[in-house]
N, CA, C and O atoms as a GROMACS GRO file, in nm:
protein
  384
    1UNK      N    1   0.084  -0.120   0.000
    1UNK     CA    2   0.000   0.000   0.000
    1UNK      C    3   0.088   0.124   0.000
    1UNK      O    4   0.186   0.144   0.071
    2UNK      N    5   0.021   0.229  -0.116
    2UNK     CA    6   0.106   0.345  -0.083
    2UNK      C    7   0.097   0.393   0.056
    2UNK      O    8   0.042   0.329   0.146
    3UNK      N    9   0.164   0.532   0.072
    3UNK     CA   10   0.174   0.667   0.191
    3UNK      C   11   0.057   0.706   0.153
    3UNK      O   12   0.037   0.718   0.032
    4UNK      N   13  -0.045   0.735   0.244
    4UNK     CA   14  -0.122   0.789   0.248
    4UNK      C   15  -0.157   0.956   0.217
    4UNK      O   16  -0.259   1.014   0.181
    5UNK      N   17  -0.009   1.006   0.254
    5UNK     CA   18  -0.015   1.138   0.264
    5UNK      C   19   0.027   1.124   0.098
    5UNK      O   20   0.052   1.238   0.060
    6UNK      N   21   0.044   1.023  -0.018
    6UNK     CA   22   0.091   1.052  -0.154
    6UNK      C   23  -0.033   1.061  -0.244
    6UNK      O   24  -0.034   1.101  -0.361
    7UNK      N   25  -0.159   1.009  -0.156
    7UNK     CA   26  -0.306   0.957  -0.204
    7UNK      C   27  -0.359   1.056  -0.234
    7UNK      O   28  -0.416   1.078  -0.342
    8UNK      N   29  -0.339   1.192  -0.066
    8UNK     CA   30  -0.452   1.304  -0.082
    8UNK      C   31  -0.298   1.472  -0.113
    8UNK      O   32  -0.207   1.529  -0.054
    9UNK      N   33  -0.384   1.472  -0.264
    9UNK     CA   34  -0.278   1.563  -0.278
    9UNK      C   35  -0.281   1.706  -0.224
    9UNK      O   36  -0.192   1.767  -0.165
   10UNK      N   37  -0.425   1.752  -0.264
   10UNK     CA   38  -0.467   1.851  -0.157
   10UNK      C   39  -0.613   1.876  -0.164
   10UNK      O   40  -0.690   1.839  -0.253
   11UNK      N   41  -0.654   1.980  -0.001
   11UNK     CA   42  -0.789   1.972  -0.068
   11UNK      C   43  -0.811   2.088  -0.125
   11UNK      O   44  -0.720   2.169  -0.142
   12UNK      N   45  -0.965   2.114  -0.168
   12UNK     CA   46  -1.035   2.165  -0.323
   12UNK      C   47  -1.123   2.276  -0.181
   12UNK      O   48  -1.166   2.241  -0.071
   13UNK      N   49  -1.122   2.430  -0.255
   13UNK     CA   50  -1.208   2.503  -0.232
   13UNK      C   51  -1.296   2.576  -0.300
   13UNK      O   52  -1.250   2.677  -0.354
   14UNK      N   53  -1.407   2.555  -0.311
   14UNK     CA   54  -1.490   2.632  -0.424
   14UNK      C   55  -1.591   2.713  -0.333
   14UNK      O   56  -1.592   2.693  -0.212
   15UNK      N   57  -1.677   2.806  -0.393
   15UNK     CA   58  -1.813   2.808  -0.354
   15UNK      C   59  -1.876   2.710  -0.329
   15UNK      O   60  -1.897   2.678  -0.212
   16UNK      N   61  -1.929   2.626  -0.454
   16UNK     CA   62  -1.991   2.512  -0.456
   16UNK      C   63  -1.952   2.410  -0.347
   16UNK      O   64  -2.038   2.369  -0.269
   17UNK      N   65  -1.817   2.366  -0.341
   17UNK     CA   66  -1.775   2.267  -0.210
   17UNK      C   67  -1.802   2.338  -0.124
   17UNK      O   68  -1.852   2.259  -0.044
   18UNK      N   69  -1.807   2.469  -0.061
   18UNK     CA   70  -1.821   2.514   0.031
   18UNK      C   71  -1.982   2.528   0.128
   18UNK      O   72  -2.014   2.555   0.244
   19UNK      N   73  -2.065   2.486  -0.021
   19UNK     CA   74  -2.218   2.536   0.038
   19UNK      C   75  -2.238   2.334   0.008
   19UNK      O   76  -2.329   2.267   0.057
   20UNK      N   77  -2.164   2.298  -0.051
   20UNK     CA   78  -2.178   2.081  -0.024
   20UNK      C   79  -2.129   2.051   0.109
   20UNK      O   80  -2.145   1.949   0.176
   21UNK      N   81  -2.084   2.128   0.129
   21UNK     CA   82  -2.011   2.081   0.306
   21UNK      C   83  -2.053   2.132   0.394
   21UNK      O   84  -2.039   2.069   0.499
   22UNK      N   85  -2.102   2.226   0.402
   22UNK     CA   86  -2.204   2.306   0.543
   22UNK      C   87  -2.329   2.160   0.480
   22UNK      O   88  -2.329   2.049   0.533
   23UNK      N   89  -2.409   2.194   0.379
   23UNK     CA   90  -2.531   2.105   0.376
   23UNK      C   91  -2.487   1.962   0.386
   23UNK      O   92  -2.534   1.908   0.486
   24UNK      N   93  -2.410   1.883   0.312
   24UNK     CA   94  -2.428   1.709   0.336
   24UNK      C   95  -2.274   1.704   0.421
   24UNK      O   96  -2.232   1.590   0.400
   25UNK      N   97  -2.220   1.745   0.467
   25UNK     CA   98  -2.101   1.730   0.545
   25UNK      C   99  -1.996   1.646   0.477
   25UNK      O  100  -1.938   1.545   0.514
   26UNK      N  101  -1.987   1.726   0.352
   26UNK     CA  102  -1.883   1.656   0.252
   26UNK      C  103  -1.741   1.749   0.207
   26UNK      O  104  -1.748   1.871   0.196
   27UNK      N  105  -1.628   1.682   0.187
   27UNK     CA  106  -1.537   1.753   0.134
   27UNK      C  107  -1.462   1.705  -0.006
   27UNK      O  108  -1.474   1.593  -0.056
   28UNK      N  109  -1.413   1.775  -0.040
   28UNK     CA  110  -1.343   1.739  -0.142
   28UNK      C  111  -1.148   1.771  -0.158
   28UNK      O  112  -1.074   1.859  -0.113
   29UNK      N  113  -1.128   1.657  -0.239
   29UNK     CA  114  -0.937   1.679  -0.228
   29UNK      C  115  -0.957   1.642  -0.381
   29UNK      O  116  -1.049   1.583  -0.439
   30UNK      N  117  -0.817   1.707  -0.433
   30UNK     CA  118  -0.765   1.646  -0.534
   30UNK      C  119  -0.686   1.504  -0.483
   30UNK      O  120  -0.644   1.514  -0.367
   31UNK      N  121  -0.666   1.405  -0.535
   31UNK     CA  122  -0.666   1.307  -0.525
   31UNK      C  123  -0.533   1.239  -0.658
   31UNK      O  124  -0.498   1.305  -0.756
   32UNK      N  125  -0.481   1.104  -0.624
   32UNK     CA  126  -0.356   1.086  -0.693
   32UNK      C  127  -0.421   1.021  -0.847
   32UNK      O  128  -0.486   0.918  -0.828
   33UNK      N  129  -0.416   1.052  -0.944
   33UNK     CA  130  -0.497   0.941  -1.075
   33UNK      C  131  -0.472   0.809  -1.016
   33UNK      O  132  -0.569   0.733  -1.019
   34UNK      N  133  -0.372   0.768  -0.966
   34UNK     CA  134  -0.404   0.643  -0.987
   34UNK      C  135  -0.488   0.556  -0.810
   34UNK      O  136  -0.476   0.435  -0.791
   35UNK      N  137  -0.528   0.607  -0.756
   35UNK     CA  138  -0.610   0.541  -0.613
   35UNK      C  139  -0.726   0.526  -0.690
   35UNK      O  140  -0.750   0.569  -0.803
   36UNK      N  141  -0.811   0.447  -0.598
   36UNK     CA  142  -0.888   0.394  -0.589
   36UNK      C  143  -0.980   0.449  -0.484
   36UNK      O  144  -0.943   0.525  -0.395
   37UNK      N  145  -1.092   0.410  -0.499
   37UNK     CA  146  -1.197   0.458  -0.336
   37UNK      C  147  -1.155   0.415  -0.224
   37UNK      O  148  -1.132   0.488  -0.127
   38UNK      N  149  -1.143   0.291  -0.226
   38UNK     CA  150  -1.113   0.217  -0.117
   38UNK      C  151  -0.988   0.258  -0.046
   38UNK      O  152  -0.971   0.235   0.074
   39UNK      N  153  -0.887   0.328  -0.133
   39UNK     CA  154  -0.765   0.362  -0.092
   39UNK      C  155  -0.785   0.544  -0.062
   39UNK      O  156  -0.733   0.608   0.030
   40UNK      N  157  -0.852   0.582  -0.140
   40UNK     CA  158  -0.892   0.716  -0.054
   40UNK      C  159  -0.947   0.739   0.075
   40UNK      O  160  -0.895   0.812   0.159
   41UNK      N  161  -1.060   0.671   0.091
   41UNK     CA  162  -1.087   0.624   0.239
   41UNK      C  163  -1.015   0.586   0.303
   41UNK      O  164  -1.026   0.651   0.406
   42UNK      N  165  -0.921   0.498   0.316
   42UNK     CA  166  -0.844   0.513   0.426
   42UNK      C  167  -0.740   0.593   0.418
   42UNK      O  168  -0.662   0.595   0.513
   43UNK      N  169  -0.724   0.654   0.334
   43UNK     CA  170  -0.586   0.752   0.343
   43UNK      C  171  -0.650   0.888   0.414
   43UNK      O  172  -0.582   0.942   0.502
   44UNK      N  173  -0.780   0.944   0.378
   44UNK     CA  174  -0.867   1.020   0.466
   44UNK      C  175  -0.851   0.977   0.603
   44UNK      O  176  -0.803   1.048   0.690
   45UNK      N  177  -0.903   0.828   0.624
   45UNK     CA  178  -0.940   0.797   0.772
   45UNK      C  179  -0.829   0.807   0.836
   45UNK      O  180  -0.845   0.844   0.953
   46UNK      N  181  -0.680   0.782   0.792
   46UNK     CA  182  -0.524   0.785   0.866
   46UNK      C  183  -0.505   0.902   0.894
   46UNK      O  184  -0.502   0.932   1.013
   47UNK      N  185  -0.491   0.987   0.810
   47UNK     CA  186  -0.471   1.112   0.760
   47UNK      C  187  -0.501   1.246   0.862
   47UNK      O  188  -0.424   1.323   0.920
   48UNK      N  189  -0.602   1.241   0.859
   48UNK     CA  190  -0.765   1.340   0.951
   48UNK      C  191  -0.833   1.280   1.040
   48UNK      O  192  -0.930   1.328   1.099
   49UNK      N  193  -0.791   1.184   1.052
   49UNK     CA  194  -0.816   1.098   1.182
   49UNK      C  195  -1.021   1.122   1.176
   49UNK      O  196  -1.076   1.149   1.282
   50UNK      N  197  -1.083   1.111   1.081
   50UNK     CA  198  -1.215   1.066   1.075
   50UNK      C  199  -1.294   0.988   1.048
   50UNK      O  200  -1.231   0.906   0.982
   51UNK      N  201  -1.414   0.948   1.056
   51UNK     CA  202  -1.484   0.849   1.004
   51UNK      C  203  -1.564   0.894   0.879
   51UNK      O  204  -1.656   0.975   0.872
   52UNK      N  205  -1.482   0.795   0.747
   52UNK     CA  206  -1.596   0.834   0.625
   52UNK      C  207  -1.731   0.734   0.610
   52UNK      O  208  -1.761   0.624   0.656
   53UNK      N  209  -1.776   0.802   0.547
   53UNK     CA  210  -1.905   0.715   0.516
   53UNK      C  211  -1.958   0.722   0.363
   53UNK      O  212  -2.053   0.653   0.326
   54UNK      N  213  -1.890   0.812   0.278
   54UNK     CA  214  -1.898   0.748   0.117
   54UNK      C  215  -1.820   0.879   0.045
   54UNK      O  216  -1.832   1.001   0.053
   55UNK      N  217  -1.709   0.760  -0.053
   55UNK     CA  218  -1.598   0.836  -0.159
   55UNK      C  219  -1.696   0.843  -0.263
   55UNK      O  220  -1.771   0.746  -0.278
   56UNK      N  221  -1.709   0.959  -0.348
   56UNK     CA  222  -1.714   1.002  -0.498
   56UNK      C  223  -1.614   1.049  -0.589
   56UNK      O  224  -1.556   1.154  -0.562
   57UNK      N  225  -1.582   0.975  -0.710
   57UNK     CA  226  -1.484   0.971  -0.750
   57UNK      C  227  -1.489   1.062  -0.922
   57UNK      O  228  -1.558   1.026  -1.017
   58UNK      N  229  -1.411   1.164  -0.920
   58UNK     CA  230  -1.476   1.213  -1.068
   58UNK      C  231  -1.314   1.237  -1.123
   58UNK      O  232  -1.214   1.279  -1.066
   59UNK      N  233  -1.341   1.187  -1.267
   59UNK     CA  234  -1.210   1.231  -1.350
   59UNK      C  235  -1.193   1.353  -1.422
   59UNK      O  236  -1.292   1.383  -1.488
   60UNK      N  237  -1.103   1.429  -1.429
   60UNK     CA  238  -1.147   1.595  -1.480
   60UNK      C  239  -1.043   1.582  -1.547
   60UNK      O  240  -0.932   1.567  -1.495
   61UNK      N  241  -1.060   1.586  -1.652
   61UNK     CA  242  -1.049   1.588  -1.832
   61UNK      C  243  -0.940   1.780  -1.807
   61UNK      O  244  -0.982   1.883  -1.754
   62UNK      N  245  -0.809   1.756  -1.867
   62UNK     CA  246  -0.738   1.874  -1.855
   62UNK      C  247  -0.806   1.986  -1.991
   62UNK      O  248  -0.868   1.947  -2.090
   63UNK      N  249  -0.774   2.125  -1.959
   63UNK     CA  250  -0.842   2.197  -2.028
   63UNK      C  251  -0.736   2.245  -2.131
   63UNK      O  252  -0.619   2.264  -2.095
   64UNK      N  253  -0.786   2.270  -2.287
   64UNK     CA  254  -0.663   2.298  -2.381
   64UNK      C  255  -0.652   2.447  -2.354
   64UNK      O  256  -0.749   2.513  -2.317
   65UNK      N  257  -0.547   2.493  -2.371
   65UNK     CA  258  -0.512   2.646  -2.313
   65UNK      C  259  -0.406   2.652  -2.428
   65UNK      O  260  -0.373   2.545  -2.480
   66UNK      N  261  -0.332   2.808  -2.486
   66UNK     CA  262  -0.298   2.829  -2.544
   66UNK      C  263  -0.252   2.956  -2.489
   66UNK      O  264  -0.316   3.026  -2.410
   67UNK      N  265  -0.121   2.984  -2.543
   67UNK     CA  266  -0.027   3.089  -2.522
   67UNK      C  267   0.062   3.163  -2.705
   67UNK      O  268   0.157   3.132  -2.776
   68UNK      N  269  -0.046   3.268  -2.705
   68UNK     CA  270  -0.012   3.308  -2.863
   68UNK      C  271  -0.022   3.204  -2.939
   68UNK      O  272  -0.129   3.142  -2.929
   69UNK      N  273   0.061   3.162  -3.018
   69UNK     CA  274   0.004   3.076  -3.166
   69UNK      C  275   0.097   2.899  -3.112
   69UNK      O  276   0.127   2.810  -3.192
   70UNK      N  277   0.121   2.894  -2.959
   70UNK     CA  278   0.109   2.767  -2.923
   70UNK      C  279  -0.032   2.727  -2.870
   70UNK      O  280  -0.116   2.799  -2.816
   71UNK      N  281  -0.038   2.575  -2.901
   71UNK     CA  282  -0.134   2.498  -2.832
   71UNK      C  283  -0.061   2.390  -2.699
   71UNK      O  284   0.040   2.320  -2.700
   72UNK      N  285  -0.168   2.416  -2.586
   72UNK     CA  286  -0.115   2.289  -2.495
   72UNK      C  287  -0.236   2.248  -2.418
   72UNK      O  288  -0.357   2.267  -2.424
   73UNK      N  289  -0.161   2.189  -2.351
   73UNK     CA  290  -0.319   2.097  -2.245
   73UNK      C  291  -0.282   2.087  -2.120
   73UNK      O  292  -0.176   2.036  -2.084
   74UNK      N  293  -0.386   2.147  -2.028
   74UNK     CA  294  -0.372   2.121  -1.870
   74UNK      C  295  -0.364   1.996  -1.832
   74UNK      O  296  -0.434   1.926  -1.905
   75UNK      N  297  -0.305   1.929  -1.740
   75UNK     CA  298  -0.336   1.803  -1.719
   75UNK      C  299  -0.454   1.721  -1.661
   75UNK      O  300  -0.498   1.781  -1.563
   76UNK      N  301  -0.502   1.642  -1.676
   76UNK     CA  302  -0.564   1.506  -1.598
   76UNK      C  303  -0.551   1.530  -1.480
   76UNK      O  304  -0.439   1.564  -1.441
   77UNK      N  305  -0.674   1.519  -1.374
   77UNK     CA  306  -0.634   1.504  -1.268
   77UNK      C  307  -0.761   1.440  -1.213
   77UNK      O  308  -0.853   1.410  -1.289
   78UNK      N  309  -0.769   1.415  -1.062
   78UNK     CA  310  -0.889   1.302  -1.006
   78UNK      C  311  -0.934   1.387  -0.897
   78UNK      O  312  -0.850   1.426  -0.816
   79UNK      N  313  -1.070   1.426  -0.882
   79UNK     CA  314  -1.161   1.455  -0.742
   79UNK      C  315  -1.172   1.391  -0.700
   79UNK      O  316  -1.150   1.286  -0.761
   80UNK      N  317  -1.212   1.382  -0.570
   80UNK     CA  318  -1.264   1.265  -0.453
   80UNK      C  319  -1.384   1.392  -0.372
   80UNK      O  320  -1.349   1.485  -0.300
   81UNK      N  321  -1.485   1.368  -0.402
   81UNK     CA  322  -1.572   1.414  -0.282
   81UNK      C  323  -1.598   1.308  -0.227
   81UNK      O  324  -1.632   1.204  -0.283
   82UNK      N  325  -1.576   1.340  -0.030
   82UNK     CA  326  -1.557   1.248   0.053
   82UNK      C  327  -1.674   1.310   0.117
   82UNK      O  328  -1.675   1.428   0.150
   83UNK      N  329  -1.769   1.231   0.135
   83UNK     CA  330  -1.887   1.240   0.248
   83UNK      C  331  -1.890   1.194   0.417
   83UNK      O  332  -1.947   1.089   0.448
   84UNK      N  333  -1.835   1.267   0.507
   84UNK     CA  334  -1.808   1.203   0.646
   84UNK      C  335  -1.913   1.167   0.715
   84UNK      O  336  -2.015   1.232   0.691
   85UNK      N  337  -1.924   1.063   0.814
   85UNK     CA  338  -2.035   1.001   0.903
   85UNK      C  339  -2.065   1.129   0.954
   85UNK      O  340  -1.996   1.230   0.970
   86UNK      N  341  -2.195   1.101   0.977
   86UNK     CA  342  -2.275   1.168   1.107
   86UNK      C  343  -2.212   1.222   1.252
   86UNK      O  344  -2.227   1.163   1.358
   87UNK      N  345  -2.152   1.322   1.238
   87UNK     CA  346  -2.174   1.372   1.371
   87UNK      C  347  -1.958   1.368   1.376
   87UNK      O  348  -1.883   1.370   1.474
   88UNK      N  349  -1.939   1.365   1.291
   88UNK     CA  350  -1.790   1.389   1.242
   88UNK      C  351  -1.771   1.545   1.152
   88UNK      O  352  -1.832   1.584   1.052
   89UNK      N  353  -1.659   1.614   1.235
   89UNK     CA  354  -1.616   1.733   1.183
   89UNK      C  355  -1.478   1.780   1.129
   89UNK      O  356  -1.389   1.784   1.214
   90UNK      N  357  -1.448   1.813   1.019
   90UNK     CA  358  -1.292   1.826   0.979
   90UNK      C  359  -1.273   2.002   1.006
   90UNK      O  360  -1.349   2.096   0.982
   91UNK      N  361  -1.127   1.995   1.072
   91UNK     CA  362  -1.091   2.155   1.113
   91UNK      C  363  -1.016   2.190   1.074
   91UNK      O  364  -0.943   2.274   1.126
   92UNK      N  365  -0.997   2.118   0.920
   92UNK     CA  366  -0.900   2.112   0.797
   92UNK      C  367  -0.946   2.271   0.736
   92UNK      O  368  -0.863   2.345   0.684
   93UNK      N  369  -1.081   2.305   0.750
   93UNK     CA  370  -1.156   2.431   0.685
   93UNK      C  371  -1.185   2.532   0.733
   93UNK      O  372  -1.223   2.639   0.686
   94UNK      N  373  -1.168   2.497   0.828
   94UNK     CA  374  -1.186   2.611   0.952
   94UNK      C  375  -1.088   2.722   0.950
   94UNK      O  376  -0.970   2.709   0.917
   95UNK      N  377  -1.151   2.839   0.990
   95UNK     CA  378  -1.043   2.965   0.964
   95UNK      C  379  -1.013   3.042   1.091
   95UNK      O  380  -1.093   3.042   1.185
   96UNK      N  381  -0.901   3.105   1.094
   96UNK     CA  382  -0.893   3.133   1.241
   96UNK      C  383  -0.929   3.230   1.313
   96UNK      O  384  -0.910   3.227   1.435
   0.00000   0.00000   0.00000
């Protein structure tokens, strides 16, 4: 098994994650392409020391971008929205 800390690369702040996590008590990380759910979950649960209760896994397709009369491409990369049990809080978001 990998390092856990190589799994969760970092986490994701949006509006949108921000008003998914006050309402279903979910977060989101960028995540390594190559894990799995099963391996996100516990790299969360080691990690942040919490209890999950369901990985969502989305692949995000890199965006073509261009600089004057070159073409290139952002890379590939993997979401994980992580949904935590009931009555579990991360102070990963919290501001001071």
């Amino acid at each position: 098994m990998r390092d856990p800390h190589d799994i969760l690369i970092r986490p994701l702040l949006t509006e949108k994650l921000t008003g998914l996590r006050e309402a279903q008590n979910c977060v989101a990380f960028e995540v390594d392409r190559r894990a799995s759910r099963i391996q996100i979950r516990r790299a969360v649960e080691q990690v942040l020391k919490v209890k999950v209760d369901a990985v969502r896994v989305i692949n995000v397709k890199g965006k073509q971008k261009r600089q004057g009369r070159y073409m290139g491409w952002r890379p590939d990369w993997k979401k994980a929205l992580v949904t935590l049990k009931e009555g579990e809080k991360l102070d990963l978001y919290e501001s001071a």
